[in-house]
C-alpha positions, -999 to 999 in steps of 0.1 A, spaced: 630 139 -93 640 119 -126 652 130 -161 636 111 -189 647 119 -225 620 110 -245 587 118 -244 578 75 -242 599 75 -213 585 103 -199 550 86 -196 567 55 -181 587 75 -155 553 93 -142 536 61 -141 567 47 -117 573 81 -97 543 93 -93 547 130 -94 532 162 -82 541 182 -112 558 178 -144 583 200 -163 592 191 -193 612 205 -222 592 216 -252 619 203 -276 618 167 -261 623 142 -288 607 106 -292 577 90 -320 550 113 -305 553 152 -299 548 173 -271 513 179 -272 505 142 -278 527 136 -246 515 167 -225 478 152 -234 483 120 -223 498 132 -193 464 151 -182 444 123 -196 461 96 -181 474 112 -145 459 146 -145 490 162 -133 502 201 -138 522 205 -171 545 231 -174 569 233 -208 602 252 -211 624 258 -237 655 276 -245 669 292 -278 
């Protein structure tokens, strides 16, 4: 498990841990947005997205 805080480092983590599934905050921050980051993620790795949030 890792905690990336950005949704650039995000990609880079999955690429190095290899994951099952991701979760990922909806609110995460970076230059591209969630859905650009949650469709690279099924593009690139193909791997089970799920987003959370909080108020």
């Amino acid at each position: 498990m890792d905690i990336a805080y950005s949704a650039e480092a995000a990609l880079n983590k999955i690429n190095d841990a290899k994951p099952d599934l991701i979760l990922m905050d909806a609110k995460l921050t970076g230059e591209i947005n969630i859905t650009q980051a949650t469709e690279t993620i099924k593009k690139w790795f193909n791997l089970p997205v799920i987003l959370l949030t909080t108020k």
